[in-house]
N, CA, C and O atoms as a Maestro MAE file, in Angstrom:
{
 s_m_m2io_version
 :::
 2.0.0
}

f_m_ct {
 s_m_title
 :::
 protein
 m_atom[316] {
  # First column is atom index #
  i_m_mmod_type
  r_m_x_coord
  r_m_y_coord
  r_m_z_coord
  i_m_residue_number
  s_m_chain_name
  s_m_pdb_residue_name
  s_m_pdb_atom_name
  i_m_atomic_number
  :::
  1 25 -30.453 -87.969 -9.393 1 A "UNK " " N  " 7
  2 3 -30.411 -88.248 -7.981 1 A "UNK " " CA " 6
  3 2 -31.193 -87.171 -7.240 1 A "UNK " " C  " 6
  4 15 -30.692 -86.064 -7.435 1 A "UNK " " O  " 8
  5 25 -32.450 -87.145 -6.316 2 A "UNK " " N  " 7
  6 3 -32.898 -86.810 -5.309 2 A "UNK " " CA " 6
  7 2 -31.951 -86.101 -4.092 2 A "UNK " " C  " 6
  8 15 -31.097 -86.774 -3.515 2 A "UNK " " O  " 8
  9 25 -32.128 -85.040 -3.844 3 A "UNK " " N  " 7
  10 3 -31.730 -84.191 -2.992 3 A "UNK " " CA " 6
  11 2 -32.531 -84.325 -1.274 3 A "UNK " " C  " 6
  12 15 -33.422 -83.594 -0.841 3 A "UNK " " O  " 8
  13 25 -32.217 -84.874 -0.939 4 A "UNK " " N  " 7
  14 3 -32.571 -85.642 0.856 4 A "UNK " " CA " 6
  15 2 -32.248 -84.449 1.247 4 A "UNK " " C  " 6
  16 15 -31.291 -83.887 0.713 4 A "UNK " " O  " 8
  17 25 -33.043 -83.778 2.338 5 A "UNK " " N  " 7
  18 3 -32.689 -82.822 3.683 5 A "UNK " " CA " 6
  19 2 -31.963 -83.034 4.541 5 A "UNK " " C  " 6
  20 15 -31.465 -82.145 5.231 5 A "UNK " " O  " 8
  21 25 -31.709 -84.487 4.707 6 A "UNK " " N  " 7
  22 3 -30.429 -85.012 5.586 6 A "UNK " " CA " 6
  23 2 -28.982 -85.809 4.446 6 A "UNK " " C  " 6
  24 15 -28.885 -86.554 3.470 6 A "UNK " " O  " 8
  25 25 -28.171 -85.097 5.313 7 A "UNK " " N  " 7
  26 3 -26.838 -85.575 4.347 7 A "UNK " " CA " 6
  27 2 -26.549 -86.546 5.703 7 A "UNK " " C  " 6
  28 15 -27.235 -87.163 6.518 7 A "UNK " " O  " 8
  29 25 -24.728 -86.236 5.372 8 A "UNK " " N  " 7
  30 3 -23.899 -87.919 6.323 8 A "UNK " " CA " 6
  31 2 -24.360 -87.556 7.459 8 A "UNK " " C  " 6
  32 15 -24.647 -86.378 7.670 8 A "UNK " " O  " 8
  33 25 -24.507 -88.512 8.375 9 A "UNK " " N  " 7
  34 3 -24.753 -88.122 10.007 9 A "UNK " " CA " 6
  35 2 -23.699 -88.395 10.372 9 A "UNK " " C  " 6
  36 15 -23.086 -89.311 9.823 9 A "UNK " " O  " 8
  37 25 -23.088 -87.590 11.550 10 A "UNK " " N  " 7
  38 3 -21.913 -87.282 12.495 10 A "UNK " " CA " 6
  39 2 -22.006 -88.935 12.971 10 A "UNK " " C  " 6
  40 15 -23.005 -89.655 12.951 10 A "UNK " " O  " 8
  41 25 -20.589 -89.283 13.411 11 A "UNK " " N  " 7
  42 3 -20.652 -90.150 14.295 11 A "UNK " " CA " 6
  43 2 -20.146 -89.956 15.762 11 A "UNK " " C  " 6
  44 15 -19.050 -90.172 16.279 11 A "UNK " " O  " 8
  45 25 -21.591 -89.362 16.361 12 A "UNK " " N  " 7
  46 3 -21.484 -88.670 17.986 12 A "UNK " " CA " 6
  47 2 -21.559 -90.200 18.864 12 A "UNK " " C  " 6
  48 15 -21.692 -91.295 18.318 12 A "UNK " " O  " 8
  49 25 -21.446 -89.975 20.274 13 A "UNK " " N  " 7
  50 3 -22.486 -90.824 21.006 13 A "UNK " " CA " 6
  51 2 -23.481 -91.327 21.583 13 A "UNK " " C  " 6
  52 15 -23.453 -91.334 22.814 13 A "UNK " " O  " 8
  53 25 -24.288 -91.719 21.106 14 A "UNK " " N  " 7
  54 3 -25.693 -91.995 20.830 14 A "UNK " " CA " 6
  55 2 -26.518 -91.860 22.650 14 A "UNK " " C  " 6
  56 15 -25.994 -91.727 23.755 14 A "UNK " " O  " 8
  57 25 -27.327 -91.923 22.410 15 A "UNK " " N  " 7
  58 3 -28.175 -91.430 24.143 15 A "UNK " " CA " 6
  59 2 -29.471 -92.085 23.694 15 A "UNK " " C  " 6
  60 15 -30.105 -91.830 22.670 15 A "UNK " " O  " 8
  61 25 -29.779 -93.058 24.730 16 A "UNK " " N  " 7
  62 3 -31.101 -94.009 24.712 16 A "UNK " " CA " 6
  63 2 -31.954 -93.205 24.911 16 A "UNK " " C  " 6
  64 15 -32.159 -92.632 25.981 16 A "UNK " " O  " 8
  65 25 -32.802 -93.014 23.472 17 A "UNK " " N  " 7
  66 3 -34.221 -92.803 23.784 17 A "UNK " " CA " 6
  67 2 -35.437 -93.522 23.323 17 A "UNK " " C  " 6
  68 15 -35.594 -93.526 22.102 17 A "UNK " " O  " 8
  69 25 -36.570 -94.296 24.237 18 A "UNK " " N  " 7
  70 3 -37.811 -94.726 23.356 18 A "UNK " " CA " 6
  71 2 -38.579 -94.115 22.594 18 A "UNK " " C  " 6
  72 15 -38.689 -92.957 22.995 18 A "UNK " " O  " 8
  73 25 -39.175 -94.305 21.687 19 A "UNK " " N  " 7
  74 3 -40.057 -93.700 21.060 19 A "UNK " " CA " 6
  75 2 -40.723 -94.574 20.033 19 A "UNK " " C  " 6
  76 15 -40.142 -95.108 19.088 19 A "UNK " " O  " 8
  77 25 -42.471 -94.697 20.421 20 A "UNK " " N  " 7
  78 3 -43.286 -95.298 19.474 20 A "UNK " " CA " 6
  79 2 -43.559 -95.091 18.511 20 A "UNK " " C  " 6
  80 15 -43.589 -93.873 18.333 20 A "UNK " " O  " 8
  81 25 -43.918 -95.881 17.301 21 A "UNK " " N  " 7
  82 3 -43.603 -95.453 15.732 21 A "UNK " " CA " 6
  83 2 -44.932 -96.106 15.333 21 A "UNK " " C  " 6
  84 15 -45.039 -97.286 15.666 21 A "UNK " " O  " 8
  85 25 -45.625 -95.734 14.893 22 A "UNK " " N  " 7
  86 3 -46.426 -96.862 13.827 22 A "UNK " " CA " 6
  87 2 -45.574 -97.605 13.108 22 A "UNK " " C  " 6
  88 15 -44.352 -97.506 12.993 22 A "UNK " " O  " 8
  89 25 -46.541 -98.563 12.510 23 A "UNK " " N  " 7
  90 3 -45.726 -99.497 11.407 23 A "UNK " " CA " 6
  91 2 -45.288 -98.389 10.183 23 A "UNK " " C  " 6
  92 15 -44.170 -98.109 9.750 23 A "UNK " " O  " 8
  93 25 -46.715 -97.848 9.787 24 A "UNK " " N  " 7
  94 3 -46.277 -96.944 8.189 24 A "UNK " " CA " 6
  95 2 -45.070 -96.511 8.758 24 A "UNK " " C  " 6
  96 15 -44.197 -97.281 8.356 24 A "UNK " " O  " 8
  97 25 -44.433 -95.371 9.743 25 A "UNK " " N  " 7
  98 3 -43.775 -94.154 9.773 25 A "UNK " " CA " 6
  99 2 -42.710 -95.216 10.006 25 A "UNK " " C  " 6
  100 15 -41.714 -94.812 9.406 25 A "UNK " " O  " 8
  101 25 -42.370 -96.687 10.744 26 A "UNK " " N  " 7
  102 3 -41.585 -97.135 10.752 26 A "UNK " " CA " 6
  103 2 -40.965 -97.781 9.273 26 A "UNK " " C  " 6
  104 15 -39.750 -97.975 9.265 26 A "UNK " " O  " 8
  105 25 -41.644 -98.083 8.174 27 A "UNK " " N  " 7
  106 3 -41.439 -98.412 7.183 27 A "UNK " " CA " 6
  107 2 -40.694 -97.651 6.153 27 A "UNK " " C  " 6
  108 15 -39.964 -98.103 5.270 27 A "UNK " " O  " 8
  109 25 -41.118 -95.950 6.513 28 A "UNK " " N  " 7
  110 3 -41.141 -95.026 5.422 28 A "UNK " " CA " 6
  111 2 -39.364 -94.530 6.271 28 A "UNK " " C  " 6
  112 15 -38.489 -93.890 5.689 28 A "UNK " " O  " 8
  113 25 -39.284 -95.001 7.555 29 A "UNK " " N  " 7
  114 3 -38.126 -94.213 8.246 29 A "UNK " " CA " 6
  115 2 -37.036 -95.425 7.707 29 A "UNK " " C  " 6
  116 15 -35.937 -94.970 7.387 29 A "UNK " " O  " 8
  117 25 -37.180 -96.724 7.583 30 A "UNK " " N  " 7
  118 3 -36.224 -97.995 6.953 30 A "UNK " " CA " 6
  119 2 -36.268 -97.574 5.161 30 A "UNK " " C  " 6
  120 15 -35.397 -97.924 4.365 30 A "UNK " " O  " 8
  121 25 -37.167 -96.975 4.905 31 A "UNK " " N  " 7
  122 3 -37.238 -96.723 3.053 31 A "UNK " " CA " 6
  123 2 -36.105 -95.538 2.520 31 A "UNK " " C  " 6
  124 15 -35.568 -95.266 1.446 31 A "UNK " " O  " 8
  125 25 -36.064 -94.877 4.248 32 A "UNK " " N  " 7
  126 3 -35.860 -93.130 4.465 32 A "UNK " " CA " 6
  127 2 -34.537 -93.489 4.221 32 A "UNK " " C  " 6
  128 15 -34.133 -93.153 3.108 32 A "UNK " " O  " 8
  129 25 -33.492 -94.261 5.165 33 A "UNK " " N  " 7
  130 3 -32.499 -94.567 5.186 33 A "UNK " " CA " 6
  131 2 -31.430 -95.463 4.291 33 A "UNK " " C  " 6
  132 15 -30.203 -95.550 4.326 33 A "UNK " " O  " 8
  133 25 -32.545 -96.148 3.395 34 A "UNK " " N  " 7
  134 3 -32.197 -97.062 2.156 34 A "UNK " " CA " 6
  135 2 -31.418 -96.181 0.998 34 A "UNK " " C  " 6
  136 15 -30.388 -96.362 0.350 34 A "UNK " " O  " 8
  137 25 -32.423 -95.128 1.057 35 A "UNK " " N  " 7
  138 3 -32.153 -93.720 -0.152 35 A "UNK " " CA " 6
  139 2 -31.050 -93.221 0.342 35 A "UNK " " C  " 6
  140 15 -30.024 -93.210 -0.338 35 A "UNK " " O  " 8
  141 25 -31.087 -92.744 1.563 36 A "UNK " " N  " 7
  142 3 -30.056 -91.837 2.096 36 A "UNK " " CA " 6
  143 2 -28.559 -92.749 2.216 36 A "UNK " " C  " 6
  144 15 -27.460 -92.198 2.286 36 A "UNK " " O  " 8
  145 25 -28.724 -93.952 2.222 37 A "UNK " " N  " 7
  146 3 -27.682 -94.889 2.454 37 A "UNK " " CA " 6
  147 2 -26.655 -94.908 0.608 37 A "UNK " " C  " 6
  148 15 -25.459 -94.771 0.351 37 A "UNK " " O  " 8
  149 25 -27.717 -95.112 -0.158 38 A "UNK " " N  " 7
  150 3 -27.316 -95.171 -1.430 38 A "UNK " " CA " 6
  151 2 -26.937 -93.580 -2.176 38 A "UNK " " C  " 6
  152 15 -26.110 -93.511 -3.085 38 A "UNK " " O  " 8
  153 25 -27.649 -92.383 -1.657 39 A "UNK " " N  " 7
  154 3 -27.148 -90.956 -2.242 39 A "UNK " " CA " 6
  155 2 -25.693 -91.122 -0.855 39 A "UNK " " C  " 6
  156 15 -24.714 -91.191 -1.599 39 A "UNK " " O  " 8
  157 25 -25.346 -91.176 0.039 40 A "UNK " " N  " 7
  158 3 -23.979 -90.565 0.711 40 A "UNK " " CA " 6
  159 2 -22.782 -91.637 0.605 40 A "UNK " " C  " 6
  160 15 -21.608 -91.457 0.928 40 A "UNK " " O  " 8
  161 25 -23.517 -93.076 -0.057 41 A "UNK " " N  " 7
  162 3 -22.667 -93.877 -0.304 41 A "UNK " " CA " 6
  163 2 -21.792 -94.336 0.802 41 A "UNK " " C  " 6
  164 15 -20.575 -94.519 0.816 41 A "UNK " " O  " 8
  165 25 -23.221 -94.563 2.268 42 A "UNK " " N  " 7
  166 3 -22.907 -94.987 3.917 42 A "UNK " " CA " 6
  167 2 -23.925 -95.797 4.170 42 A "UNK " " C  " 6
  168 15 -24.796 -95.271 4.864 42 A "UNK " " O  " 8
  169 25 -24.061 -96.562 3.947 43 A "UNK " " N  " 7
  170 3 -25.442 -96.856 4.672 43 A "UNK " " CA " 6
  171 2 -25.371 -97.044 6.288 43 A "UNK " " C  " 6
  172 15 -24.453 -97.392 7.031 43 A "UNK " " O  " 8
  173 25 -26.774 -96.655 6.531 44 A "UNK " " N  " 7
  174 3 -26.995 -96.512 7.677 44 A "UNK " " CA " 6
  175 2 -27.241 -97.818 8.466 44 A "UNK " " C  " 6
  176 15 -28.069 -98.606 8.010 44 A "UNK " " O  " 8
  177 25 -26.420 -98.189 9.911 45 A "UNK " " N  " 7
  178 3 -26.702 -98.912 10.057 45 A "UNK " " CA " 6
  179 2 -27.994 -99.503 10.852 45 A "UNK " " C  " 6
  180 15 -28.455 -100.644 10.837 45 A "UNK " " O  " 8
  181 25 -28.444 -98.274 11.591 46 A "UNK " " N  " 7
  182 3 -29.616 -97.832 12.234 46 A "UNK " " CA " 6
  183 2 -30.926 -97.298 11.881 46 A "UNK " " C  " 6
  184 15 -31.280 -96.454 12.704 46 A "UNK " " O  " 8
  185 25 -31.915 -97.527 10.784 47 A "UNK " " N  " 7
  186 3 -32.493 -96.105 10.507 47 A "UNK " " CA " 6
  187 2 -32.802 -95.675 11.972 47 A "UNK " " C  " 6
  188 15 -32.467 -94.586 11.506 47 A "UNK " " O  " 8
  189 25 -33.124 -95.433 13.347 48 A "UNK " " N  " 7
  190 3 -33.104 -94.736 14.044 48 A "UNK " " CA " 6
  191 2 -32.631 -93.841 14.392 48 A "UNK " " C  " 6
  192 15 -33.274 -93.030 15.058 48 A "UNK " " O  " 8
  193 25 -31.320 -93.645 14.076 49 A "UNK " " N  " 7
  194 3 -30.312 -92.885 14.105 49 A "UNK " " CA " 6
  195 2 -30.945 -91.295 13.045 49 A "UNK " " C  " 6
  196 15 -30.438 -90.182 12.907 49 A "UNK " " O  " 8
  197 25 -31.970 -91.782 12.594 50 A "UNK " " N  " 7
  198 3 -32.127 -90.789 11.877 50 A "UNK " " CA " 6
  199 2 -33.017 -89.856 12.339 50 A "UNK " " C  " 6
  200 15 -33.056 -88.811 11.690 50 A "UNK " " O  " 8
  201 25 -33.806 -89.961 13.372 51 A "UNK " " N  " 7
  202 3 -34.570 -89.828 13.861 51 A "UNK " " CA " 6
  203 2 -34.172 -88.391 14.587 51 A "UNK " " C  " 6
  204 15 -35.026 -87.507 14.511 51 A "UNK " " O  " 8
  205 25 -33.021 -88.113 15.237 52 A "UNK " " N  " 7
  206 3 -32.500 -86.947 15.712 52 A "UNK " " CA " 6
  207 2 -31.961 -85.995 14.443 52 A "UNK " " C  " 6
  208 15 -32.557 -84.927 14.581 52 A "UNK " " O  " 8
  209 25 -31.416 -85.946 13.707 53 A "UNK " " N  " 7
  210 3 -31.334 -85.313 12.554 53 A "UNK " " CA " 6
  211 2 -32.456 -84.979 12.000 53 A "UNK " " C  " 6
  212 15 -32.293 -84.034 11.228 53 A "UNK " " O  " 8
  213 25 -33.597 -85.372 12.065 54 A "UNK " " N  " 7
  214 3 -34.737 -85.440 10.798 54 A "UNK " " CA " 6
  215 2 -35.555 -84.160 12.317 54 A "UNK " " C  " 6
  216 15 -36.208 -83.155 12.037 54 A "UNK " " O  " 8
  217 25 -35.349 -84.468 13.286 55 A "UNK " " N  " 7
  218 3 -36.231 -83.499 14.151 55 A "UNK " " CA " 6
  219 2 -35.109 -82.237 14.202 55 A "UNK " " C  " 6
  220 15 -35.553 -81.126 13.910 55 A "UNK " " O  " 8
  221 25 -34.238 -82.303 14.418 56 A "UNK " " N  " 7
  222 3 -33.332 -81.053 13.974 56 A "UNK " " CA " 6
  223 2 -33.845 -80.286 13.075 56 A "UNK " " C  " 6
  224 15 -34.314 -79.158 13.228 56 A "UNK " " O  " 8
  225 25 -33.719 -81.140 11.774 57 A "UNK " " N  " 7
  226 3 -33.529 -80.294 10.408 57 A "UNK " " CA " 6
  227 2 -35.160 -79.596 10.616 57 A "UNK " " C  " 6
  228 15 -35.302 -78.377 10.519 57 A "UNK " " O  " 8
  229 25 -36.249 -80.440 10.886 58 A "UNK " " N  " 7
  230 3 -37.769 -79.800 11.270 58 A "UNK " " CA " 6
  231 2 -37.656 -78.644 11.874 58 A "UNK " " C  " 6
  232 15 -38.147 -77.596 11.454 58 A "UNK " " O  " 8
  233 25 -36.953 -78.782 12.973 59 A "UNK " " N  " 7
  234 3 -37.422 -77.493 14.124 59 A "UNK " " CA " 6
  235 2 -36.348 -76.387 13.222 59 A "UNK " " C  " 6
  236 15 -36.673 -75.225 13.466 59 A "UNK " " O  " 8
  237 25 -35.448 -76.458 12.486 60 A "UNK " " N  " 7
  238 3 -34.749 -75.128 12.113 60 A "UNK " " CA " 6
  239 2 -35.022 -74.936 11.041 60 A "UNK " " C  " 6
  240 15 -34.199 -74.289 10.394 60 A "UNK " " O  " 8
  241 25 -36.373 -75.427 10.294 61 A "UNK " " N  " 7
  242 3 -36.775 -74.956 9.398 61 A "UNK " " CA " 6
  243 2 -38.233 -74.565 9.781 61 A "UNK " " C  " 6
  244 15 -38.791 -73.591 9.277 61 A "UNK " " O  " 8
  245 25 -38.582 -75.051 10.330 62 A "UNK " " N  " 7
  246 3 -39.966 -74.313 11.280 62 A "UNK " " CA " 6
  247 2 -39.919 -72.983 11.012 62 A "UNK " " C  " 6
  248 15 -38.707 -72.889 10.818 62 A "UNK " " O  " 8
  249 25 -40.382 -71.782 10.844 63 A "UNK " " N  " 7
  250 3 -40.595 -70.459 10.597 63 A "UNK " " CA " 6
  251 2 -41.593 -70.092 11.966 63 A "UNK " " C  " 6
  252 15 -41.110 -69.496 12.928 63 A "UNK " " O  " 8
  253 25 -42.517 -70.364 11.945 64 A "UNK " " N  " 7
  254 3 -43.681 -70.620 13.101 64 A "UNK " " CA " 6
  255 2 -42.824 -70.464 14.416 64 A "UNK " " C  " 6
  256 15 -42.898 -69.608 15.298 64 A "UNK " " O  " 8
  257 25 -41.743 -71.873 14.236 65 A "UNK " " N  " 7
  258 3 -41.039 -72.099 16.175 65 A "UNK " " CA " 6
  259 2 -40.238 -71.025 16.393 65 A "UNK " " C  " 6
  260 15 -40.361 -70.311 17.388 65 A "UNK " " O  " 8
  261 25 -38.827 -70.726 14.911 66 A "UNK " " N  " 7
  262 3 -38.335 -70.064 14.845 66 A "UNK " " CA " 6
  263 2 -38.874 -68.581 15.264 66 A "UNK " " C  " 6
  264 15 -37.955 -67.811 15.539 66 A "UNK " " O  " 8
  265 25 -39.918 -68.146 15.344 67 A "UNK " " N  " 7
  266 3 -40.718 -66.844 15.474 67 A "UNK " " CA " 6
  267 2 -40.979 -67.025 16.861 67 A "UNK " " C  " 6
  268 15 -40.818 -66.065 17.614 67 A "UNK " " O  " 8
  269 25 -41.321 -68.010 17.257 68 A "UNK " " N  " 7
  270 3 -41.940 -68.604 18.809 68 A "UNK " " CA " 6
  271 2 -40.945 -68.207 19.545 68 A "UNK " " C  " 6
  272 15 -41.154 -67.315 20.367 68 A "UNK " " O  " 8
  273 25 -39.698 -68.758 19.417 69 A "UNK " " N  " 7
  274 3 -38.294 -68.930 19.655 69 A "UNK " " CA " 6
  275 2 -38.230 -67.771 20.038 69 A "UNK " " C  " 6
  276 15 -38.510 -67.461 21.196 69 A "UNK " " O  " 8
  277 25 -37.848 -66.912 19.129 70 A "UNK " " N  " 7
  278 3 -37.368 -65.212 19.158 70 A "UNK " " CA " 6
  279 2 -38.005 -64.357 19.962 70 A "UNK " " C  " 6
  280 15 -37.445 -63.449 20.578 70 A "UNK " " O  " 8
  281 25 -39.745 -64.727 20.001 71 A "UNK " " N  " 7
  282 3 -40.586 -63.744 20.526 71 A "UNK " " CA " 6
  283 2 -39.953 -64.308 22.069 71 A "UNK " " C  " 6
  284 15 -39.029 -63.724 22.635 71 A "UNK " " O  " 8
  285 25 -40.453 -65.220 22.479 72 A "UNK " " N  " 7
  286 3 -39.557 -65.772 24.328 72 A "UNK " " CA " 6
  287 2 -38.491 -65.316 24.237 72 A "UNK " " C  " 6
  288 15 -38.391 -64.395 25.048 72 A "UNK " " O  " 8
  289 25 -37.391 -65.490 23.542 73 A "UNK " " N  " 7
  290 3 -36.410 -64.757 24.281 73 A "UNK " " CA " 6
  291 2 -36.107 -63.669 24.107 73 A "UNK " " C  " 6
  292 15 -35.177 -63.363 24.854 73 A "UNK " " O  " 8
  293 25 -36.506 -62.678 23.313 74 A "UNK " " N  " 7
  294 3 -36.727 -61.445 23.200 74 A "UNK " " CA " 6
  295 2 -37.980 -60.935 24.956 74 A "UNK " " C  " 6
  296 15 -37.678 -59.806 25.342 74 A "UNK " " O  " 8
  297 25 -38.653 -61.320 25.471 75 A "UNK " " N  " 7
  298 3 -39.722 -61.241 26.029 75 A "UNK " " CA " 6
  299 2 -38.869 -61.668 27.363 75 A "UNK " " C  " 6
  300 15 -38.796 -60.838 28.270 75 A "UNK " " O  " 8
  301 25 -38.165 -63.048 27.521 76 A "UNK " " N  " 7
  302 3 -37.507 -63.324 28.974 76 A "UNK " " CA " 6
  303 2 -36.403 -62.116 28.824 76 A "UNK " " C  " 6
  304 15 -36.243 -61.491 29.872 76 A "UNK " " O  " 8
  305 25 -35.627 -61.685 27.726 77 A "UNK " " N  " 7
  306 3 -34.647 -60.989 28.144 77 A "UNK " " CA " 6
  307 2 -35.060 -59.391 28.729 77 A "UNK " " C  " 6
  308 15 -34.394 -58.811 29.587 77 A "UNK " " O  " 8
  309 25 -36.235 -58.851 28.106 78 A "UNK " " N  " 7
  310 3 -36.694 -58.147 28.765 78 A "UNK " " CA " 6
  311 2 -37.259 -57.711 30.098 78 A "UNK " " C  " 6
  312 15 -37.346 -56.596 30.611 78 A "UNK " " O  " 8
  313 25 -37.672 -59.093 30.570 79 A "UNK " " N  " 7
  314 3 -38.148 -58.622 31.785 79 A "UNK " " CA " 6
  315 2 -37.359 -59.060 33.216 79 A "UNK " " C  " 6
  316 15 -37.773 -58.648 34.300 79 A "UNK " " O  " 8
  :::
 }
 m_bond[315] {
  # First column is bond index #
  i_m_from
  i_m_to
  i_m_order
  :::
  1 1 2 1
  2 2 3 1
  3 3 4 2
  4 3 5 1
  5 5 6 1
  6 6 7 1
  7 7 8 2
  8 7 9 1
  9 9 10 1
  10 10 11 1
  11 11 12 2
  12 11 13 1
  13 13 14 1
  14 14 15 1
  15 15 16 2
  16 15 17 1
  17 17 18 1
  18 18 19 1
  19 19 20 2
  20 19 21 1
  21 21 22 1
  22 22 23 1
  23 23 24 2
  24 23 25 1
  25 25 26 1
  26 26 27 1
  27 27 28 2
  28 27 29 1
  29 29 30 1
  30 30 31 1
  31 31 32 2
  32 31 33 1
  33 33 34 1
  34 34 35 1
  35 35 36 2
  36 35 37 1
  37 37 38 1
  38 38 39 1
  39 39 40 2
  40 39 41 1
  41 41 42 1
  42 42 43 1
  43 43 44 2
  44 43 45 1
  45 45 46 1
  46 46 47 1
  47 47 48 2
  48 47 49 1
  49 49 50 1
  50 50 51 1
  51 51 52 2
  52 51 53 1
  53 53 54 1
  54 54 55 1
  55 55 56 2
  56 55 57 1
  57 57 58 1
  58 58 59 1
  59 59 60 2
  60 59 61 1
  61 61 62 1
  62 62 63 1
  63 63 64 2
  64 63 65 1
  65 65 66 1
  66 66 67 1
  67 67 68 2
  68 67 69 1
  69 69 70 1
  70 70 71 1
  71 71 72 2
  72 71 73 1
  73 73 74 1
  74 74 75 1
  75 75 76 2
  76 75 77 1
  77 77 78 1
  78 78 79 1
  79 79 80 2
  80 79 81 1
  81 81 82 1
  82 82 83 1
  83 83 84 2
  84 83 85 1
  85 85 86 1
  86 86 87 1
  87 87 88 2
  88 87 89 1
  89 89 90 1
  90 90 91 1
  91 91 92 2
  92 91 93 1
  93 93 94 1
  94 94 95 1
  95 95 96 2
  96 95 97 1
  97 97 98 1
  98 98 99 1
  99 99 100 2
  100 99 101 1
  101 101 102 1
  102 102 103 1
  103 103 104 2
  104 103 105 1
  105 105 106 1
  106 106 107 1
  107 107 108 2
  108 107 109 1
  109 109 110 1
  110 110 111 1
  111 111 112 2
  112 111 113 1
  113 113 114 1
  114 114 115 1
  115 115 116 2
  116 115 117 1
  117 117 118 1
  118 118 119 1
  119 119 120 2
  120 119 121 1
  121 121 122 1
  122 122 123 1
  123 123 124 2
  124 123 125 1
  125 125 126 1
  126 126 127 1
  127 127 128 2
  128 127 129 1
  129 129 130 1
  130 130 131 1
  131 131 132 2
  132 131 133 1
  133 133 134 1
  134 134 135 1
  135 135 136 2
  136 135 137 1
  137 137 138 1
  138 138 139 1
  139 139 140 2
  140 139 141 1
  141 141 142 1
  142 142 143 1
  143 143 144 2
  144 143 145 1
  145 145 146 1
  146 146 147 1
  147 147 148 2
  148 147 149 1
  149 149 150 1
  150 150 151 1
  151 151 152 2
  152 151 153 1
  153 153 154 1
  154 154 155 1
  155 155 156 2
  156 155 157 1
  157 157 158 1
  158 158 159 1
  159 159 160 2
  160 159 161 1
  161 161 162 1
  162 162 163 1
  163 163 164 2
  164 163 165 1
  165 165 166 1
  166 166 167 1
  167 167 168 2
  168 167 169 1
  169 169 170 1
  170 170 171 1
  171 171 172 2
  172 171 173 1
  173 173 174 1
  174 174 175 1
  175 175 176 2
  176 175 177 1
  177 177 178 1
  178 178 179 1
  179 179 180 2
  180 179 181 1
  181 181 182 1
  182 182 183 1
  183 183 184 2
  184 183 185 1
  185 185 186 1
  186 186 187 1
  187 187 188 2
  188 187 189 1
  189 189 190 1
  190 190 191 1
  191 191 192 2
  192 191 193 1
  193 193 194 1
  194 194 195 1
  195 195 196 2
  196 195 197 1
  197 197 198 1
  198 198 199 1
  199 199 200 2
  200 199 201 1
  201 201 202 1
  202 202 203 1
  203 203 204 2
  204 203 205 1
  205 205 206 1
  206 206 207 1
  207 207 208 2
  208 207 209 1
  209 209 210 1
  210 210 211 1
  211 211 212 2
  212 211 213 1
  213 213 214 1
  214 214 215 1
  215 215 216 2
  216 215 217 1
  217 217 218 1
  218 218 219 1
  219 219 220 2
  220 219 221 1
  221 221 222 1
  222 222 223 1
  223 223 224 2
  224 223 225 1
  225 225 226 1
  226 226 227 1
  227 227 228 2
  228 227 229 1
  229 229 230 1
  230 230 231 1
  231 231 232 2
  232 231 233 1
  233 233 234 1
  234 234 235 1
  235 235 236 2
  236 235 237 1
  237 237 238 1
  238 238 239 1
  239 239 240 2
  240 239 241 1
  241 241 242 1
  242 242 243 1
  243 243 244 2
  244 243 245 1
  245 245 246 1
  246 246 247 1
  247 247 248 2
  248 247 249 1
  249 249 250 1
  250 250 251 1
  251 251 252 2
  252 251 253 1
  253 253 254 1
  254 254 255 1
  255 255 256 2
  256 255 257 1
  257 257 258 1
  258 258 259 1
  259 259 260 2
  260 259 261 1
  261 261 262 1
  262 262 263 1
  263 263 264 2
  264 263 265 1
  265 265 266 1
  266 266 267 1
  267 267 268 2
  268 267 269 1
  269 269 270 1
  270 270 271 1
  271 271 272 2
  272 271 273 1
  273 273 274 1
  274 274 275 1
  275 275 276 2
  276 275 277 1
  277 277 278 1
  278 278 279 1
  279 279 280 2
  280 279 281 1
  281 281 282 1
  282 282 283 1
  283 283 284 2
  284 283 285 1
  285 285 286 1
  286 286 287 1
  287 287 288 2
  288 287 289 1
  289 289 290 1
  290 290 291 1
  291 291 292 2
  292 291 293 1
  293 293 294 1
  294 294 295 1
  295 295 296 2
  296 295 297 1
  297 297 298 1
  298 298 299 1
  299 299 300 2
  300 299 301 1
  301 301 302 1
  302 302 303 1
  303 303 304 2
  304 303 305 1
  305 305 306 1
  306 306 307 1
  307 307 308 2
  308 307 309 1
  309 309 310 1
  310 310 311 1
  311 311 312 2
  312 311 313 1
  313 313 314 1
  314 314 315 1
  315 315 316 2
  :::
 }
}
């Protein structure tokens, strides 16, 4: 079994947002959730839903933002 970066997703309350997808990234995000449905033994009933988790897990693994991050507020708290 494949080790996914996203495990179970919380069941919060969801907040309307649009966002345009290509077809590929829409395909690979329904393929995304098929896997992830069958490793947590939930399937998803949304792949959209995944969409906030998957930009989470990005930005706190970012090293780059994370550095970005630190230098601003290191820099606003200073001045």
């Amino acid at each position: 079994m494949s080790k996914l970066k996203l495990g179970h997703l919380p069941d919060d309350k969801p907040v309307k947002v649009t966002v345009e997808l290509s077809a590929s990234v829409h395909r690979d995000l329904v393929a995304y959730a098929e896997v992830l449905g069958r490793e947590t033994g939930q399937p998803v009933a949304d792949p959209i839903r995944l969409v906030v988790p998957m930009l989470e897990r990005f930005m706190a693994t970012d090293r780059a933002f994370a550095k970005a991050r630190r230098a601003k507020k290191s820099s606003t708290s200073t001045t």
